[in-house]
N, CA, C and O atoms as CSV, one atom per row, in Angstrom:
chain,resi,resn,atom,element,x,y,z
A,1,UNK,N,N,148.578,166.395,101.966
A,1,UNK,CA,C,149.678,167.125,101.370
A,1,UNK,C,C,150.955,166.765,102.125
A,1,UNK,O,O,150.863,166.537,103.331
A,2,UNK,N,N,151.985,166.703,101.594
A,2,UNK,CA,C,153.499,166.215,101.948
A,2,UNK,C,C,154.533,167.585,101.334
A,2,UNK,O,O,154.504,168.291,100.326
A,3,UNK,N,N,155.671,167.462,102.901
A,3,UNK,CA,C,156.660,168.360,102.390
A,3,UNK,C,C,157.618,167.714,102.195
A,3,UNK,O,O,157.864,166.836,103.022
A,4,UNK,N,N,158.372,167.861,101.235
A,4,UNK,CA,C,159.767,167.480,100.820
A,4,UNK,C,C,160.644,167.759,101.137
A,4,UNK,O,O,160.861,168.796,100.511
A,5,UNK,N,N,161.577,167.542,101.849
A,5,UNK,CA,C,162.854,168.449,102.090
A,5,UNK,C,C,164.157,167.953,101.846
A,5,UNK,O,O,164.663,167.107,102.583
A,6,UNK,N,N,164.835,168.514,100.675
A,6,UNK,CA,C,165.442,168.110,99.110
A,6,UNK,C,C,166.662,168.274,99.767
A,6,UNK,O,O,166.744,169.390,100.281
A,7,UNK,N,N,168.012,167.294,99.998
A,7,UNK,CA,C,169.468,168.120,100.204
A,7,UNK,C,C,170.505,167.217,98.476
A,7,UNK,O,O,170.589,166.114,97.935
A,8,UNK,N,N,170.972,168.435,98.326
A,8,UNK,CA,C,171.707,167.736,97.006
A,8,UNK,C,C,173.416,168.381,97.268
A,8,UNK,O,O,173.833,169.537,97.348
A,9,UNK,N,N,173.969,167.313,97.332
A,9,UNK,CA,C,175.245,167.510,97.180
A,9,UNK,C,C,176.489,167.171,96.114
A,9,UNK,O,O,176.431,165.980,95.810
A,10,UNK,N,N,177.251,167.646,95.661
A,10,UNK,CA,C,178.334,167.067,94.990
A,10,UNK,C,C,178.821,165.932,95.313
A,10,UNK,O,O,179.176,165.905,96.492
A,11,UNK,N,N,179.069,164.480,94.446
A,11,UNK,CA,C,180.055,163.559,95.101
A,11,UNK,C,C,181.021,164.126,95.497
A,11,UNK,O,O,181.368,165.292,95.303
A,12,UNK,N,N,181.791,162.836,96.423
A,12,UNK,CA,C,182.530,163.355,97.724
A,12,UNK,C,C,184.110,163.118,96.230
A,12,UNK,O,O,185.199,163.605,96.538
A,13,UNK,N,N,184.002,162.485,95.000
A,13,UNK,CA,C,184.854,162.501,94.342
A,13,UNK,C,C,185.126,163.684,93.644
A,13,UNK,O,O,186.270,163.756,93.194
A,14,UNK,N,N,184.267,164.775,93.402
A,14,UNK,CA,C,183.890,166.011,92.525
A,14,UNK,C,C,184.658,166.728,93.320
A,14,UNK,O,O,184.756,166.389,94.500
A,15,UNK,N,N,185.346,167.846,92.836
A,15,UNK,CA,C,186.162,169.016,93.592
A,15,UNK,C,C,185.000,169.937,94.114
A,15,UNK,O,O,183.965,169.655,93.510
A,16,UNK,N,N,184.852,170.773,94.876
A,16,UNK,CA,C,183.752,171.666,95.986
A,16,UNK,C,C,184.586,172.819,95.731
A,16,UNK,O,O,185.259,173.038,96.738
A,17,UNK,N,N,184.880,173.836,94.599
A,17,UNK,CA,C,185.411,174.707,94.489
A,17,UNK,C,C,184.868,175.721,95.768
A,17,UNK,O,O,185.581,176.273,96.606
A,18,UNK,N,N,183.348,175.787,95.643
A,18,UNK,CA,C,182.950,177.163,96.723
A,18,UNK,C,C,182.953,176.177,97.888
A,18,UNK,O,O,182.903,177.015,98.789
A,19,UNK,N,N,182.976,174.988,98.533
A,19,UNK,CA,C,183.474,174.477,99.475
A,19,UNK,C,C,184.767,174.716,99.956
A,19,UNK,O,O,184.897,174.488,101.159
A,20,UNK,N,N,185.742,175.104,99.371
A,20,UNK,CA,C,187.025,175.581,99.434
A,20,UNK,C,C,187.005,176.934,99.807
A,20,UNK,O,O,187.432,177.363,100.878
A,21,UNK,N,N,186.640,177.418,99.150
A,21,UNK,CA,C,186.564,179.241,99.137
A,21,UNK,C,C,186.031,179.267,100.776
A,21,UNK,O,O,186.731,179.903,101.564
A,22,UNK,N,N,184.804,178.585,101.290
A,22,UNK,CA,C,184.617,178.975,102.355
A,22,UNK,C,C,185.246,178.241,103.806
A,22,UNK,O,O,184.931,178.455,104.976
A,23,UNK,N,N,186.278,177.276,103.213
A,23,UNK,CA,C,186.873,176.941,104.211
A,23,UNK,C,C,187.910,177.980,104.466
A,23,UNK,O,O,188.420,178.148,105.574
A,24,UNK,N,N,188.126,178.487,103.686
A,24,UNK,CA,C,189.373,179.192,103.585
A,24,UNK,C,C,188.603,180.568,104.111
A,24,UNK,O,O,189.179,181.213,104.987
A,25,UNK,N,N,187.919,180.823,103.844
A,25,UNK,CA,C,186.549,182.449,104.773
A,25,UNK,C,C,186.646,182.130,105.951
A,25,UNK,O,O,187.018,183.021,106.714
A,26,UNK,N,N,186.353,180.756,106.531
A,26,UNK,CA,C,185.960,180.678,107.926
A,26,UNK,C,C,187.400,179.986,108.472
A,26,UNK,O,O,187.329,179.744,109.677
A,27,UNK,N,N,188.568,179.648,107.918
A,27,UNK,CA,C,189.603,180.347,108.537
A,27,UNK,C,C,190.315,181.514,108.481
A,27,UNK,O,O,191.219,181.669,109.302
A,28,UNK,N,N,190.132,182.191,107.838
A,28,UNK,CA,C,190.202,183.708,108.191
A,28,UNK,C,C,189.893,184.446,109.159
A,28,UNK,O,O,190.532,185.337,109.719
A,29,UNK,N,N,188.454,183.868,109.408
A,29,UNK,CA,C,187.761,184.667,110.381
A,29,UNK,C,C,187.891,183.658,111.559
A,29,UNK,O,O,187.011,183.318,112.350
A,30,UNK,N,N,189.264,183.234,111.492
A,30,UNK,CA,C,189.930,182.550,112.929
A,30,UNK,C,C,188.697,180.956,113.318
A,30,UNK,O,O,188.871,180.485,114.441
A,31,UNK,N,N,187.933,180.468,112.710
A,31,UNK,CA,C,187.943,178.920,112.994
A,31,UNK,C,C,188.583,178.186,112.307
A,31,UNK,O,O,188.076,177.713,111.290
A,32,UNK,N,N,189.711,177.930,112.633
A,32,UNK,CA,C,191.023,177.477,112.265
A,32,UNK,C,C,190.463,175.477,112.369
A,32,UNK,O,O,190.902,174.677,111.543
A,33,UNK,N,N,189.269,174.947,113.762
A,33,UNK,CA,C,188.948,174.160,113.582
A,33,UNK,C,C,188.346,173.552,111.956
A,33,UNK,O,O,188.268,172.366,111.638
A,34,UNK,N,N,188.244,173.877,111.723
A,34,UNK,CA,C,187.357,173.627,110.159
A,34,UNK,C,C,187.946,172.831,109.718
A,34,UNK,O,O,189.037,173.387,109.594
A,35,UNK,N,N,188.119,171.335,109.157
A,35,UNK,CA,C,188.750,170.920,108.297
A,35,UNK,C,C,188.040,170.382,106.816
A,35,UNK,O,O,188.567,169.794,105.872
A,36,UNK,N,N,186.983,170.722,106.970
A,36,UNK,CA,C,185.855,170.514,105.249
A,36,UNK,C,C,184.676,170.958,105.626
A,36,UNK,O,O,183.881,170.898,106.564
A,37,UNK,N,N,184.903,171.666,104.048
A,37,UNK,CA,C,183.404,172.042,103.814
A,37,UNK,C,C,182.809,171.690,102.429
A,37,UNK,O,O,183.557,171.742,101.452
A,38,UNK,N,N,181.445,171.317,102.272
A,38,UNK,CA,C,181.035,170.699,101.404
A,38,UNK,C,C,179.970,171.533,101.127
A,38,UNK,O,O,179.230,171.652,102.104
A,39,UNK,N,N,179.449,172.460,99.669
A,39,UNK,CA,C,178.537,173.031,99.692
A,39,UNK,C,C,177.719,172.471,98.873
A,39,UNK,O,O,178.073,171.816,97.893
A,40,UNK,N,N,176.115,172.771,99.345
A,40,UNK,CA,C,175.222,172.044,98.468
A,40,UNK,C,C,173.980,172.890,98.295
A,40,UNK,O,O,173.940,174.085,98.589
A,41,UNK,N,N,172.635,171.970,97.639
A,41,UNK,CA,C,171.598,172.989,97.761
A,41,UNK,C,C,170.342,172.129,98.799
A,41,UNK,O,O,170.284,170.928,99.062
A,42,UNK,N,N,169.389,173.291,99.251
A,42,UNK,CA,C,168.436,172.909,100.126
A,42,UNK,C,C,167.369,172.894,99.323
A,42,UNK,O,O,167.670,173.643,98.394
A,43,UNK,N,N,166.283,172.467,99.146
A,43,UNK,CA,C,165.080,172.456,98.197
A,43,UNK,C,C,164.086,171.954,99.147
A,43,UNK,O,O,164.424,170.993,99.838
A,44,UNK,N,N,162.816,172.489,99.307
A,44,UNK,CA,C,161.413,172.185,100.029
A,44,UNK,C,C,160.127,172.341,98.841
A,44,UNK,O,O,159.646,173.370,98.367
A,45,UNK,N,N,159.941,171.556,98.696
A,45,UNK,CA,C,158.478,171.169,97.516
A,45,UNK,C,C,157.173,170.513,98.310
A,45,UNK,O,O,157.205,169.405,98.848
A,46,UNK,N,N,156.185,171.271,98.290
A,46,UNK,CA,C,155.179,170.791,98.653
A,46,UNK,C,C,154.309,169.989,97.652
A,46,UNK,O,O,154.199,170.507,96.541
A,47,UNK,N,N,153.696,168.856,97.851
A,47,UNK,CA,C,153.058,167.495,96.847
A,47,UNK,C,C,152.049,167.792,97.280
A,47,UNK,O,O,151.906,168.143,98.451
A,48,UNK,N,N,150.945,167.705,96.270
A,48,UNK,CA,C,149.335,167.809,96.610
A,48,UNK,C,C,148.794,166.600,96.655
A,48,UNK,O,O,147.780,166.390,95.989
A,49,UNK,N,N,149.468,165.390,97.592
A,49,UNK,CA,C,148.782,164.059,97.468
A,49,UNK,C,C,148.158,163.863,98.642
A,49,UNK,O,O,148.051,164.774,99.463
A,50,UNK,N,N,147.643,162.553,98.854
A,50,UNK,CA,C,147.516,161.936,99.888
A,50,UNK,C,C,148.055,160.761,100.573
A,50,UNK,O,O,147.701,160.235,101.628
A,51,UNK,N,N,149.029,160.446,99.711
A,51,UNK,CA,C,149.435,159.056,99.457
A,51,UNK,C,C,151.008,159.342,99.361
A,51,UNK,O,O,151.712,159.661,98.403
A,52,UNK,N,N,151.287,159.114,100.672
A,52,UNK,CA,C,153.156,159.103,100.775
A,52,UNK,C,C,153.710,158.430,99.955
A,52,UNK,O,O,154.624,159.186,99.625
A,53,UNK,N,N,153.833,157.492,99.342
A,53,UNK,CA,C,154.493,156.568,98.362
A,53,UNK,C,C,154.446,157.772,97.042
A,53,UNK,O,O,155.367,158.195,96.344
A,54,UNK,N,N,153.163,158.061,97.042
A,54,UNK,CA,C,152.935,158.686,95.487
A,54,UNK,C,C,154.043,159.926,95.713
A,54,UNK,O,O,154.962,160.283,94.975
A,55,UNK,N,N,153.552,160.512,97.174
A,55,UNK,CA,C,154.836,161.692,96.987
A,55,UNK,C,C,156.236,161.472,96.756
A,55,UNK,O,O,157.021,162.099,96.045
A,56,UNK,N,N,156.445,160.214,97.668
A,56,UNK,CA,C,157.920,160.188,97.585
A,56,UNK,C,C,158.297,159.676,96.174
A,56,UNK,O,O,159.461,159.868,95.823
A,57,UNK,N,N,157.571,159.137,95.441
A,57,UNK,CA,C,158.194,158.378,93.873
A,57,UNK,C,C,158.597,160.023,93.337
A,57,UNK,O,O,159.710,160.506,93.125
A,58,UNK,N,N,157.016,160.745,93.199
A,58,UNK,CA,C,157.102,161.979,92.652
A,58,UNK,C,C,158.516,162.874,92.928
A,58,UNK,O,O,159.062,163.315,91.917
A,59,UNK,N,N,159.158,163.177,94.283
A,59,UNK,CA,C,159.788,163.749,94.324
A,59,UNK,C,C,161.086,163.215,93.728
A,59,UNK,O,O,161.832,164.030,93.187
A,60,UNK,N,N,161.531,161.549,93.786
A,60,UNK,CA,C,162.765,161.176,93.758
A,60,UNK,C,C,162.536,161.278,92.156
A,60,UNK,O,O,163.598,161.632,91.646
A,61,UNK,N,N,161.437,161.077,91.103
A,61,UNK,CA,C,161.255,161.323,89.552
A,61,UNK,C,C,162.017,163.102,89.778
A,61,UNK,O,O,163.130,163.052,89.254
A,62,UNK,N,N,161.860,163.981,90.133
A,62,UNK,CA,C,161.998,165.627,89.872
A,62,UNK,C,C,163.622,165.374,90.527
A,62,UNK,O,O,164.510,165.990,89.938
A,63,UNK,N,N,163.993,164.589,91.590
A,63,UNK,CA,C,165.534,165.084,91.568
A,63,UNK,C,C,166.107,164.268,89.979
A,63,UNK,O,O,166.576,164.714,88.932
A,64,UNK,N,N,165.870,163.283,90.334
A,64,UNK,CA,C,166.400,162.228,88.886
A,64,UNK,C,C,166.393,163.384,87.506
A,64,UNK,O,O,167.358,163.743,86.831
A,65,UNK,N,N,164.986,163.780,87.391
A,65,UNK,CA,C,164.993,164.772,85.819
A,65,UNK,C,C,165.480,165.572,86.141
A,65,UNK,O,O,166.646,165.429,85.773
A,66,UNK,N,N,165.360,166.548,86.709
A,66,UNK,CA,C,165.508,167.975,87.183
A,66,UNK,C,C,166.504,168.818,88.126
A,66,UNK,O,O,167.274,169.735,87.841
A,67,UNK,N,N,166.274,168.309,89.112
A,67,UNK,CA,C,166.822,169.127,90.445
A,67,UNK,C,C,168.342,168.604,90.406
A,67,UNK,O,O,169.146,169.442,89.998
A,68,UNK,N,N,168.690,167.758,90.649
A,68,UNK,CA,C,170.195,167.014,90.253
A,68,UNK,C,C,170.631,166.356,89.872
A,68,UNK,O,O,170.117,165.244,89.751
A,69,UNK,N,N,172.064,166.690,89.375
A,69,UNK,CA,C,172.783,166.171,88.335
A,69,UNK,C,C,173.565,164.796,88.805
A,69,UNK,O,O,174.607,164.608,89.433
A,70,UNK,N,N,172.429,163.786,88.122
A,70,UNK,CA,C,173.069,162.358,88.734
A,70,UNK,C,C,174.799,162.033,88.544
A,70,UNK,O,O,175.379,161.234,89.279
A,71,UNK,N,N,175.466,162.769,87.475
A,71,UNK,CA,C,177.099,162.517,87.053
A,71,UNK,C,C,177.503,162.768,88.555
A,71,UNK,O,O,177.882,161.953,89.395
A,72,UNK,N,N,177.248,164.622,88.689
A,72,UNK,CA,C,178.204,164.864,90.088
A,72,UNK,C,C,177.502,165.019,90.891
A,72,UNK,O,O,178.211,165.428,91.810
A,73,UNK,N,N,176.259,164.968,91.318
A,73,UNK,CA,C,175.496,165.152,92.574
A,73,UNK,C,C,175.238,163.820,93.375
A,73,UNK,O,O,175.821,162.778,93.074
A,74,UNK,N,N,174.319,163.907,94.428
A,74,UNK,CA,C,173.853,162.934,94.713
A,74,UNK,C,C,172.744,163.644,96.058
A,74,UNK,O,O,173.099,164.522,96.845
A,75,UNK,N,N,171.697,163.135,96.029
A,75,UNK,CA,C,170.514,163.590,96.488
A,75,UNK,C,C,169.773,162.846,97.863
A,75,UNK,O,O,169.844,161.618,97.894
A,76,UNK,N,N,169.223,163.390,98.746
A,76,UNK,CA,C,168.242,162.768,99.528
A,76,UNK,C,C,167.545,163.349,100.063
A,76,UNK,O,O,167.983,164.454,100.384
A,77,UNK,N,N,166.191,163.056,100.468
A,77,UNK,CA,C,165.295,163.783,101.044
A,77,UNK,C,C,164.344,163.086,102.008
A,77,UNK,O,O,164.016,161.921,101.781
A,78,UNK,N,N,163.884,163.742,103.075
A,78,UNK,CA,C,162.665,162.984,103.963
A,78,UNK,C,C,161.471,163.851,102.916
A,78,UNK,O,O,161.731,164.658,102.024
A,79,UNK,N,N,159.964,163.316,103.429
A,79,UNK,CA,C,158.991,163.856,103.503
A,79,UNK,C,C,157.879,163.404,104.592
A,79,UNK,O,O,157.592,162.281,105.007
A,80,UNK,N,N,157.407,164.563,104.878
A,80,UNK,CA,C,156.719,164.955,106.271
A,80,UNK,C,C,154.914,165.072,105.887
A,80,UNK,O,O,154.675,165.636,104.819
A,81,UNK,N,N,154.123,164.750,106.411
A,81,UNK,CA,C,152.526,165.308,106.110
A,81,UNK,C,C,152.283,166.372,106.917
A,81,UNK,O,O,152.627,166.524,108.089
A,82,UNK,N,N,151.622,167.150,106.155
A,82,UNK,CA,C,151.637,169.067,106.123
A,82,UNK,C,C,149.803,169.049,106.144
A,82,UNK,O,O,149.004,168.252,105.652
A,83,UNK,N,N,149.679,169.873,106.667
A,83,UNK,CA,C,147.741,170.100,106.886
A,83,UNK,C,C,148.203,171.244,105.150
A,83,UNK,O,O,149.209,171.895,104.867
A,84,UNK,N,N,146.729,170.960,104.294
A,84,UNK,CA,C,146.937,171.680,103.430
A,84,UNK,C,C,146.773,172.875,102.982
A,84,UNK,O,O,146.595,173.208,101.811
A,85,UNK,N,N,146.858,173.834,104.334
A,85,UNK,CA,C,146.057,175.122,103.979
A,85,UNK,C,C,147.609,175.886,103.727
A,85,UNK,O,O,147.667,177.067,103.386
């Protein structure tokens, strides 16, 4: 068994509306250092294989269909072998 661990972000060309919002939160709350923030999503999928290749095709097929939006996203992930209990 293999874990996935999914990060999907907006291109760096796409506007980060709630990337904004929280730059602008966490200078408020005085880290004035901040100069970008980029928000995205985290995703962890566990594969019932045995065969790393098979997982990793599998997972990069589910961001491609599913999980993100190839126009404005853009995706990457490791995967790790997990004992399967």
């Amino acid at each position: 068994m293999y874990l996935a661990k999914v990060h999907i972000v907006l291109k760096p060309v796409v506007n980060d509306p709630q990337g904004l919002t929280i730059k602008s939160a966490l200078h408020n709350l005085g880290f004035s250092l901040v100069s970008g923030v980029r928000a995205g999503k985290y995703i962890e999928i566990k594969v019932a294989t045995e065969e790393q290749d098979n997982a990793q095709e599998q997972v990069d097929e589910m961001c491609r269909k599913l999980l993100a939006n190839p126009v404005i996203e853009q995706y990457s992930f490791t995967i790790e072998k997990i004992s399967s209990v």
